[in-house]
C-alpha positions in Angstrom: -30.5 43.2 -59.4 -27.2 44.0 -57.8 -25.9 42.1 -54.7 -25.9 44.4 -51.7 -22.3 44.9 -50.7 -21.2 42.9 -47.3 -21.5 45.2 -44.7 -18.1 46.1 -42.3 -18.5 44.2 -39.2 -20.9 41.4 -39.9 -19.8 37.9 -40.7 -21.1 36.3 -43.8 -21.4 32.7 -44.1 -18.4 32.0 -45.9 -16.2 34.1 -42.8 -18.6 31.3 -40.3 -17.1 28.4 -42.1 -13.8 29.5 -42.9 -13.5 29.8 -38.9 -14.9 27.2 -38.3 -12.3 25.2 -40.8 -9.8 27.1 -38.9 -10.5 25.7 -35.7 -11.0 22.4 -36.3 -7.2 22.8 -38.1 -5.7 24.3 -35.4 -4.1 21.5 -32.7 -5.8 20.5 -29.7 -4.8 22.2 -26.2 -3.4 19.5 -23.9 -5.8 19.1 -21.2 -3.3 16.7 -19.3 -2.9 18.2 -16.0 -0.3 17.2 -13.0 -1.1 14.3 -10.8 -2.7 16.2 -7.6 -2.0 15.0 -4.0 -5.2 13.1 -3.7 -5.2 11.6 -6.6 -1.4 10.5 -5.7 -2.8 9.5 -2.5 -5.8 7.3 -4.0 -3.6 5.6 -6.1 -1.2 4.6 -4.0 -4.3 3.2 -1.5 -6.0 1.1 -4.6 -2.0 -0.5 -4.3 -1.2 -1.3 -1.1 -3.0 -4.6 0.4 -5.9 -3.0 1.6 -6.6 -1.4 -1.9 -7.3 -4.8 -3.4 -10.5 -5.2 -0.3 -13.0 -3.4 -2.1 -16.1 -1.6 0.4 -18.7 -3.5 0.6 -17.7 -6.2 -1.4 -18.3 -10.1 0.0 -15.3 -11.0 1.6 -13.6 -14.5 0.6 -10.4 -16.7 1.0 -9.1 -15.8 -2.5 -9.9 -12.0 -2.3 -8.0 -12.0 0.7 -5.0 -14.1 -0.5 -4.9 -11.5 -3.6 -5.1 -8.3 -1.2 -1.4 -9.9 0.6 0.1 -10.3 -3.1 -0.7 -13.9 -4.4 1.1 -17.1 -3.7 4.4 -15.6 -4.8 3.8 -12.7 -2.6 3.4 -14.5 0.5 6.7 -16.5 -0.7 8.7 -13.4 -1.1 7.2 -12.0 2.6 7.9 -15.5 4.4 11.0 -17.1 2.6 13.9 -14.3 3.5 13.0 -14.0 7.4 12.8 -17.7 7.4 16.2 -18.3 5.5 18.0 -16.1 7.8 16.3 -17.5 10.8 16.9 -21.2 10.0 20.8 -20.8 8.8 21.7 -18.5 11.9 19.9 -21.0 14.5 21.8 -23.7 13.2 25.3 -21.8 12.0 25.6 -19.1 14.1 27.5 -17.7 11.0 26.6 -13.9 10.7 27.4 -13.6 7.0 26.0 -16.7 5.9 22.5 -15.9 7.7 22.7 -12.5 6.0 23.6 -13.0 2.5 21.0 -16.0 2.1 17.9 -13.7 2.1 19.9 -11.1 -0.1 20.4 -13.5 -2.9 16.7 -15.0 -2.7 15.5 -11.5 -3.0 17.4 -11.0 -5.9 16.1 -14.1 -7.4 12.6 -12.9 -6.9 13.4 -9.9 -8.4 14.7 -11.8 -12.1 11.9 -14.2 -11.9 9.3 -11.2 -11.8 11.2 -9.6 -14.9 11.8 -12.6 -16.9 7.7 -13.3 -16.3 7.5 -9.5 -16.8 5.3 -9.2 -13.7 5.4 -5.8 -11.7 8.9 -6.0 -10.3 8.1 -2.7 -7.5 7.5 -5.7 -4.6 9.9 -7.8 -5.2 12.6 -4.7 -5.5 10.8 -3.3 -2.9 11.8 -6.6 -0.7 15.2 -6.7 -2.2 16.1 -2.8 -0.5 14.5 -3.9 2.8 16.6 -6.9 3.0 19.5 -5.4 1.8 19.7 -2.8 4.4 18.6 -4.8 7.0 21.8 -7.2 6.2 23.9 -4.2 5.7 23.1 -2.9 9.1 23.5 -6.0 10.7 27.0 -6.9 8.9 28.3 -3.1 10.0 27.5 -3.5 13.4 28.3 -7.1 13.9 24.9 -7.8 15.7 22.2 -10.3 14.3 18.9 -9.2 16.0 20.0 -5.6 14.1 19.1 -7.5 11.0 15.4 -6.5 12.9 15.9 -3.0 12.9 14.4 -1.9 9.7 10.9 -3.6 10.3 10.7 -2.5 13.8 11.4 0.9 12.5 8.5 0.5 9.8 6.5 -0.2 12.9 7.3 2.4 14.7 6.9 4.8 11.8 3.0 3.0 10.5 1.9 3.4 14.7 2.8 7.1 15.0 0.8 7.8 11.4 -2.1 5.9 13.0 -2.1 8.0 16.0 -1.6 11.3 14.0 -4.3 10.4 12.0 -6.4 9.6 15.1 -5.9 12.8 17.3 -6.3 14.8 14.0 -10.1 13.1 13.8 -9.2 11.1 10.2 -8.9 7.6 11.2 -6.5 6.7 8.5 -8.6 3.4 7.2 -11.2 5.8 7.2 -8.9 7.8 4.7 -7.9 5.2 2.4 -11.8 3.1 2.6 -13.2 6.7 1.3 -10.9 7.1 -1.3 -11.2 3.6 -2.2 -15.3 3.9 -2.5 -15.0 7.9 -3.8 -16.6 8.8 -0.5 -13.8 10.9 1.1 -15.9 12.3 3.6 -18.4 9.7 4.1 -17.0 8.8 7.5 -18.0 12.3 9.1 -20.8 12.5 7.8 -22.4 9.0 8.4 -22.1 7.7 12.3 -21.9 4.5 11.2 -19.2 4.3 9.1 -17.0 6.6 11.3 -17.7 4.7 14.2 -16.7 1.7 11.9 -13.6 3.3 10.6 -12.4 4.3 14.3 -13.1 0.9 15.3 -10.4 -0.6 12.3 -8.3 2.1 12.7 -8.2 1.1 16.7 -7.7 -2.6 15.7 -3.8 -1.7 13.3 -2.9 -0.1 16.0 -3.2 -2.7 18.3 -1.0 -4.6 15.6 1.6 -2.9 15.5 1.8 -1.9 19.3 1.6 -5.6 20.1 4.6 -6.1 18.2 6.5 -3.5 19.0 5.9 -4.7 22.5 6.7 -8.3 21.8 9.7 -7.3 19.3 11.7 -4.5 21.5 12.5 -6.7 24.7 13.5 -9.8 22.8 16.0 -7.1 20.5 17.5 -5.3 23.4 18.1 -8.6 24.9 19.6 -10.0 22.0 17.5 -12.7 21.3 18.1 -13.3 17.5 16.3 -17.0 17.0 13.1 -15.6 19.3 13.0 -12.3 17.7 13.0 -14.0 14.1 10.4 -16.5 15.3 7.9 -13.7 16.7 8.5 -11.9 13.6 7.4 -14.5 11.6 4.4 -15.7 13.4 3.3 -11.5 14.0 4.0 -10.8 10.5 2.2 -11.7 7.4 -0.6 -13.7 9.3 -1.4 -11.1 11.9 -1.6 -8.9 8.8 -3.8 -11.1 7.2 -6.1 -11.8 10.0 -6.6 -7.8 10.7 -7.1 -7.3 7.0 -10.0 -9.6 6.9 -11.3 -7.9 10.3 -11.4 -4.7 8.3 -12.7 -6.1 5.2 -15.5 -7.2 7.4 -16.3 -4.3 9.3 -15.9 -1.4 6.4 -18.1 -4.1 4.4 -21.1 -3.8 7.2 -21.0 -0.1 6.8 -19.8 0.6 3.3 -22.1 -2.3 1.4 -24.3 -1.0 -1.6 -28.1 -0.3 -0.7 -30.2 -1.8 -2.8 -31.8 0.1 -5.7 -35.2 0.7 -4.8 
Protein backbone atom coordinates (compact mmCIF):
# COMPACT_ATOMS: atom_id res chain seq x y z
CA UNK A 1 0.00 0.00 0.00
CA UNK A 2 0.96 3.56 -0.77
CA UNK A 3 1.11 6.25 2.05
CA UNK A 4 -1.73 8.77 1.48
CA UNK A 5 -0.14 12.09 0.67
CA UNK A 6 -0.21 14.74 3.73
CA UNK A 7 -2.99 16.81 3.06
CA UNK A 8 -2.44 21.00 2.67
CA UNK A 9 -3.48 22.54 5.86
CA UNK A 10 -3.26 19.86 8.46
CA UNK A 11 -0.39 19.41 10.73
CA UNK A 12 1.30 16.04 10.90
CA UNK A 13 3.05 14.94 13.87
CA UNK A 14 6.38 15.69 12.90
CA UNK A 15 5.13 19.72 12.10
CA UNK A 16 3.54 19.33 16.25
CA UNK A 17 6.96 18.50 17.42
CA UNK A 18 9.03 20.51 15.36
CA UNK A 19 6.94 23.50 16.87
CA UNK A 20 7.01 22.53 19.79
CA UNK A 21 11.07 22.20 19.62
CA UNK A 22 10.79 25.65 18.34
CA UNK A 23 9.31 27.05 21.19
CA UNK A 24 10.96 25.66 23.82
CA UNK A 25 14.20 27.16 21.67
CA UNK A 26 13.03 30.43 21.34
CA UNK A 27 14.03 32.86 24.66
CA UNK A 28 11.71 33.51 27.34
CA UNK A 29 9.65 36.93 27.25
CA UNK A 30 10.68 38.98 30.28
CA UNK A 31 7.81 39.08 32.49
CA UNK A 32 9.63 41.73 34.80
CA UNK A 33 7.41 44.56 35.04
CA UNK A 34 8.02 48.26 36.71
CA UNK A 35 7.73 48.64 40.39
CA UNK A 36 3.94 50.05 40.71
CA UNK A 37 3.05 52.81 43.27
CA UNK A 38 1.66 50.48 45.74
CA UNK A 39 4.04 48.19 45.66
CA UNK A 40 6.66 51.26 46.08
CA UNK A 41 4.43 52.24 48.84
CA UNK A 42 4.35 48.79 50.65
CA UNK A 43 7.80 48.47 50.58
CA UNK A 44 8.75 51.43 51.85
CA UNK A 45 6.00 50.77 54.95
CA UNK A 46 7.61 47.00 55.69
CA UNK A 47 10.95 49.78 56.17
CA UNK A 48 10.14 52.35 58.19
CA UNK A 49 9.74 51.53 62.18
CA UNK A 50 6.37 50.60 62.08
CA UNK A 51 7.04 48.05 59.24
CA UNK A 52 9.09 45.90 61.56
CA UNK A 53 5.46 45.64 64.15
CA UNK A 54 3.80 43.02 62.36
CA UNK A 55 -0.53 42.93 62.76
CA UNK A 56 -1.39 40.87 65.12
CA UNK A 57 1.73 39.70 66.16
CA UNK A 58 2.44 39.50 70.40
CA UNK A 59 4.07 42.53 71.13
CA UNK A 60 7.48 42.43 73.16
CA UNK A 61 10.56 44.47 74.44
CA UNK A 62 12.92 43.16 71.68
CA UNK A 63 10.34 43.46 68.80
CA UNK A 64 9.97 46.87 69.72
CA UNK A 65 13.71 47.71 70.20
CA UNK A 66 14.17 46.19 66.58
CA UNK A 67 11.09 48.25 65.01
CA UNK A 68 13.41 51.75 66.35
CA UNK A 69 16.60 50.21 64.54
CA UNK A 70 18.62 48.15 67.21
CA UNK A 71 21.03 49.23 69.71
CA UNK A 72 23.08 51.06 67.20
CA UNK A 73 20.06 52.70 65.92
CA UNK A 74 18.96 54.18 69.01
CA UNK A 75 22.85 55.31 69.27
CA UNK A 76 22.80 57.03 66.02
CA UNK A 77 19.13 58.76 66.97
CA UNK A 78 20.31 59.87 70.62
CA UNK A 79 24.23 60.46 70.32
CA UNK A 80 24.30 63.67 67.71
CA UNK A 81 21.44 65.81 69.55
CA UNK A 82 23.09 64.99 72.68
CA UNK A 83 26.77 65.94 71.42
CA UNK A 84 25.60 69.20 70.33
CA UNK A 85 23.54 69.79 73.33
CA UNK A 86 26.20 69.02 75.87
CA UNK A 87 29.29 70.97 74.06
CA UNK A 88 27.03 74.19 73.39
CA UNK A 89 25.69 74.19 77.13
CA UNK A 90 29.00 74.13 78.38
CA UNK A 91 31.05 76.09 75.27
CA UNK A 92 28.80 78.25 73.97
CA UNK A 93 30.99 77.77 70.83
CA UNK A 94 28.70 77.65 67.71
CA UNK A 95 31.01 75.68 65.51
CA UNK A 96 32.27 73.37 67.95
CA UNK A 97 28.55 72.37 68.96
CA UNK A 98 27.91 71.92 65.27
CA UNK A 99 30.71 70.07 63.79
CA UNK A 100 30.67 67.42 66.73
CA UNK A 101 27.40 65.59 65.52
CA UNK A 102 28.66 65.97 61.80
CA UNK A 103 31.73 63.94 62.43
CA UNK A 104 29.84 61.24 64.68
CA UNK A 105 27.52 60.79 61.87
CA UNK A 106 30.14 60.29 59.58
CA UNK A 107 31.60 57.75 61.78
CA UNK A 108 28.37 55.85 61.94
CA UNK A 109 28.23 55.92 58.45
CA UNK A 110 32.13 53.93 57.96
CA UNK A 111 31.27 51.67 60.79
CA UNK A 112 28.04 50.50 58.93
CA UNK A 113 30.16 49.99 55.57
CA UNK A 114 33.15 48.46 57.02
CA UNK A 115 30.41 45.86 58.90
CA UNK A 116 28.69 46.12 55.49
CA UNK A 117 25.37 46.74 57.32
CA UNK A 118 22.57 48.84 55.38
CA UNK A 119 24.30 52.16 55.32
CA UNK A 120 20.60 54.24 54.13
CA UNK A 121 20.08 55.23 58.14
CA UNK A 122 23.09 56.14 59.07
CA UNK A 123 23.52 58.35 55.60
CA UNK A 124 20.14 59.21 56.10
CA UNK A 125 21.30 60.77 59.68
CA UNK A 126 24.48 62.10 58.22
CA UNK A 127 22.13 64.61 55.52
CA UNK A 128 19.85 65.60 58.40
CA UNK A 129 22.71 66.65 60.60
CA UNK A 130 24.51 68.06 58.03
CA UNK A 131 21.88 70.47 56.98
CA UNK A 132 20.80 71.18 60.19
CA UNK A 133 24.55 72.39 61.05
CA UNK A 134 24.77 74.10 57.74
CA UNK A 135 21.71 76.16 58.53
CA UNK A 136 22.61 76.95 61.80
CA UNK A 137 26.46 77.96 60.85
CA UNK A 138 24.80 80.34 57.78
CA UNK A 139 22.57 82.06 60.03
CA UNK A 140 24.63 82.27 63.14
CA UNK A 141 21.73 81.00 65.32
CA UNK A 142 21.98 77.68 67.41
CA UNK A 143 18.25 76.75 68.20
CA UNK A 144 18.21 76.93 63.93
CA UNK A 145 20.24 73.77 64.26
CA UNK A 146 16.23 72.62 65.19
CA UNK A 147 14.80 73.62 62.15
CA UNK A 148 15.05 70.64 60.05
CA UNK A 149 13.16 68.25 62.67
CA UNK A 150 10.63 70.75 63.44
CA UNK A 151 10.07 71.03 59.78
CA UNK A 152 9.81 67.06 59.55
CA UNK A 153 7.12 67.66 62.10
CA UNK A 154 5.40 69.91 60.57
CA UNK A 155 5.49 68.11 57.25
CA UNK A 156 4.43 64.10 59.07
CA UNK A 157 1.25 66.35 60.99
CA UNK A 158 -0.19 67.82 57.87
CA UNK A 159 0.14 64.09 55.98
CA UNK A 160 -1.74 62.77 59.09
CA UNK A 161 -4.41 65.24 58.73
CA UNK A 162 -4.70 64.87 54.91
CA UNK A 163 -4.97 61.40 55.28
CA UNK A 164 -7.65 61.92 58.03
CA UNK A 165 -10.10 64.44 56.25
CA UNK A 166 -9.60 62.16 53.07
CA UNK A 167 -11.18 59.06 55.29
CA UNK A 168 -7.63 56.87 55.03
CA UNK A 169 -6.21 57.12 58.37
CA UNK A 170 -2.65 56.80 57.35
CA UNK A 171 -1.72 53.80 59.98
CA UNK A 172 -4.72 52.41 58.59
CA UNK A 173 -2.76 52.67 55.21
CA UNK A 174 0.48 51.32 56.05
CA UNK A 175 -1.18 48.36 58.80
CA UNK A 176 -3.26 47.17 55.50
CA UNK A 177 -0.46 47.03 53.34
CA UNK A 178 1.59 45.52 56.01
CA UNK A 179 -1.17 42.54 56.57
CA UNK A 180 -2.27 42.57 52.57
CA UNK A 181 -5.55 43.94 53.75
CA UNK A 182 -5.69 47.34 52.01
CA UNK A 183 -9.09 47.87 52.52
CA UNK A 184 -9.77 45.92 55.54
CA UNK A 185 -10.22 49.10 57.64
CA UNK A 186 -13.49 50.17 55.68
CA UNK A 187 -14.76 47.32 55.58
CA UNK A 188 -14.42 46.03 59.17
CA UNK A 189 -15.71 48.61 62.09
CA UNK A 190 -13.37 47.47 64.19
CA UNK A 191 -10.31 47.88 62.67
CA UNK A 192 -11.19 51.26 61.28
CA UNK A 193 -12.29 52.44 64.45
CA UNK A 194 -8.90 51.04 65.67
CA UNK A 195 -6.91 52.56 62.88
CA UNK A 196 -8.55 56.20 63.48
CA UNK A 197 -7.92 55.77 67.04
CA UNK A 198 -3.75 55.28 66.23
CA UNK A 199 -3.81 57.54 63.63
CA UNK A 200 -5.42 60.19 66.38
CA UNK A 201 -2.76 59.11 68.87
CA UNK A 202 0.70 60.38 66.04
CA UNK A 203 -0.97 63.18 65.80
CA UNK A 204 -1.15 64.09 69.13
CA UNK A 205 2.81 63.34 68.93
CA UNK A 206 3.73 65.50 66.80
CA UNK A 207 1.30 68.39 67.77
CA UNK A 208 2.63 68.12 71.24
CA UNK A 209 5.93 68.85 70.04
CA UNK A 210 5.40 71.21 67.76
CA UNK A 211 3.75 72.94 70.63
CA UNK A 212 6.41 72.42 73.10
CA UNK A 213 9.38 72.93 70.32
CA UNK A 214 8.05 76.38 68.56
CA UNK A 215 7.97 78.77 71.76
CA UNK A 216 11.20 77.52 73.19
CA UNK A 217 12.81 78.25 69.20
CA UNK A 218 11.39 81.59 68.70
CA UNK A 219 12.58 82.47 72.08
CA UNK A 220 15.84 81.26 71.54
CA UNK A 221 16.19 78.80 73.96
CA UNK A 222 18.92 76.43 72.53
CA UNK A 223 19.90 74.19 75.82
CA UNK A 224 15.81 73.78 76.57
CA UNK A 225 14.96 73.23 73.04
CA UNK A 226 17.71 70.41 72.80
CA UNK A 227 16.59 68.90 76.07
CA UNK A 228 12.80 68.70 74.93
CA UNK A 229 13.99 67.30 71.82
CA UNK A 230 15.59 64.68 73.28
CA UNK A 231 13.18 63.55 75.90
CA UNK A 232 10.04 64.00 72.88
CA UNK A 233 12.03 62.18 70.49
CA UNK A 234 13.01 58.61 70.22
CA UNK A 235 11.11 57.62 73.49
CA UNK A 236 7.80 59.32 72.69
CA UNK A 237 8.33 57.52 69.48
CA UNK A 238 8.78 54.39 71.07
CA UNK A 239 6.04 54.64 73.61
CA UNK A 240 3.35 55.52 70.63
CA UNK A 241 4.80 52.71 68.53
CA UNK A 242 4.01 50.23 71.17
CA UNK A 243 0.46 51.92 71.68
CA UNK A 244 -0.09 51.08 68.06
CA UNK A 245 1.42 47.77 68.05
CA UNK A 246 -1.16 47.16 70.69
CA UNK A 247 -4.18 48.39 69.43
CA UNK A 248 -3.75 47.21 65.49
CA UNK A 249 -2.82 43.78 67.31
CA UNK A 250 -6.44 43.70 69.13
CA UNK A 251 -8.04 44.21 65.76
CA UNK A 252 -5.66 42.77 63.26
CA UNK A 253 -4.75 39.33 65.33
CA UNK A 254 -5.19 35.88 63.34
CA UNK A 255 -8.60 33.97 64.07
CA UNK A 256 -8.16 30.77 64.93
CA UNK A 257 -8.62 28.07 62.28
CA UNK A 258 -11.64 26.39 63.08
Amino acid sequence: MTSQPHEAGVPSPSDDTAASIDRAAAPAEKTDAPQTFHEAFAQAARNAGIGQVKPGETPTASSLLRAIGGVRGLIESILPGLAFLVLFTFTKNLVLAVSAPVAVSVVFVIVRLITRSAPMPAIAGLIGVGVSAGLALFTGRAEDNFLVGIAINVVCLVVLLVSLIARRPLIGVIVGLLANDPGGYRTDKAKGRVVLVATWCWVGLFAARLIVELPLYWAGQTELLGSVKLIMGVPLYAGLLWVTWLLVRAAYAKKPAA
